[in-house]
C-alpha positions in Angstrom: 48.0 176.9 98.4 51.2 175.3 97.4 51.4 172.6 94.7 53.0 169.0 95.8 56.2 168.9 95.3 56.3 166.5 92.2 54.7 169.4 90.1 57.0 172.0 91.5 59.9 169.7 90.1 58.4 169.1 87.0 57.8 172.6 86.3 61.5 173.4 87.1 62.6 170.6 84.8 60.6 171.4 81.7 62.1 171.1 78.5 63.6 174.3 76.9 64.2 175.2 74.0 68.5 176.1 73.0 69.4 179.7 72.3 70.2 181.0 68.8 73.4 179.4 67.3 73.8 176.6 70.1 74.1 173.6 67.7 76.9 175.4 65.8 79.0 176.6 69.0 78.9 173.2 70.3 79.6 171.2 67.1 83.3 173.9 66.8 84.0 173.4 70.5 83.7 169.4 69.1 85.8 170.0 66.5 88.7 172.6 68.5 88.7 170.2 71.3 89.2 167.0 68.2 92.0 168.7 66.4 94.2 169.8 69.6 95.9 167.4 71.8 94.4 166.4 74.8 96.5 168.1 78.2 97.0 165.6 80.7 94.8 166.4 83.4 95.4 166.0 87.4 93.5 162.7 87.8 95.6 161.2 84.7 99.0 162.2 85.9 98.3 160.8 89.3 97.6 157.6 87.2 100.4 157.3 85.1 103.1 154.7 85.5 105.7 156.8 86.0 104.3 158.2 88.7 102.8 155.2 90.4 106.7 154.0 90.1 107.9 157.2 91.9 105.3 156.9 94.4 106.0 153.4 95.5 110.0 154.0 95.5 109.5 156.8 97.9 107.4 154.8 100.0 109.7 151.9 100.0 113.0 154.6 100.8 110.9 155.8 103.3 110.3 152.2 104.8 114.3 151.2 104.8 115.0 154.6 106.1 112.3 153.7 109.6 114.0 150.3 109.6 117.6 151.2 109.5 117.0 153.9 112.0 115.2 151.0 114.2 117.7 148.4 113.8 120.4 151.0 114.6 118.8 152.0 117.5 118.1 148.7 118.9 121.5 147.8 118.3 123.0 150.5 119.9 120.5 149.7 123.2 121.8 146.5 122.8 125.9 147.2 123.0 124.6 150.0 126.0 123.3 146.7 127.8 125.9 144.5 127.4 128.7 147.0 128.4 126.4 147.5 131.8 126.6 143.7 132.3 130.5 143.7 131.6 130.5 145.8 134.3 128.4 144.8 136.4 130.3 141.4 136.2 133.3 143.1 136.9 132.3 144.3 140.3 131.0 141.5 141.7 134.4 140.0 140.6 136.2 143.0 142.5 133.4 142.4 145.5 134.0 138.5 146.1 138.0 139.3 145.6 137.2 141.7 148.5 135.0 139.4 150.7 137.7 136.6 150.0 140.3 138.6 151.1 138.5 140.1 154.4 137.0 136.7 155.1 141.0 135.1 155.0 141.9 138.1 157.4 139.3 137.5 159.9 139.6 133.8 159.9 144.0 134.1 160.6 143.0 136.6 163.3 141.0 134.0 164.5 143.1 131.3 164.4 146.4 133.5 165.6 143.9 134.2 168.7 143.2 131.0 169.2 146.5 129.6 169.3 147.6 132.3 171.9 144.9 130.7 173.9 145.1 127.5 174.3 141.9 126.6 176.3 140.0 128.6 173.9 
């Protein structure tokens, strides 16, 4: 039968004894790693300053670039709609100058008509 699982883990976690020369590999990888400079490593680069710096400019060109683009845009959506309205003014100028000039026609046709008849 098989033994709970607490003894199972203990077993598998029993102390054991180093190999042969252990303590004296360990205490000159100390000492190598002591002596020679430390190389920056991924995590610390990310972390630096400089970077942080370069990072946060790049974001921020990134940000003026989206919001120069969108002010431009708007603006030129903005000139697109006024010059419609310009022009859109325009012809209903050109339409009442039109509707004025029909409406004086009819109305001395109507009058010339009238005086030719005088019961009318």
């Amino acid at each position: 039968m098989k033994d709970d699982p607490e003894t199972e883990l203990r077993q598998a976690l029993r102390p054991v004894a180093p190999s042969e020369g252990f303590e004296e590999r360990l205490l000159a990888r100390m000492t190598a790693e002591r002596s020679s400079p430390p190389k920056p490593s991924r995590l610390q680069w990310r972390r630096s300053p400089a970077t942080w710096w370069l990072s946060a400019s790049l974001a921020a060109s990134v940000l003026a670039a989206v919001g120069i683009q969108h002010h431009l845009h708007t603006q030129r959506e903005r000139e697109v709609g006024l010059e419609a309205r310009r022009q859109v003014i325009k012809a209903l100028r050109v339409t009442d100058e039109k509707l004025e000039l029909a409406y004086r026609i009819v109305k001395d046709q109507s009058s010339s008509v009238s005086d030719e008849k005088p019961g009318v």
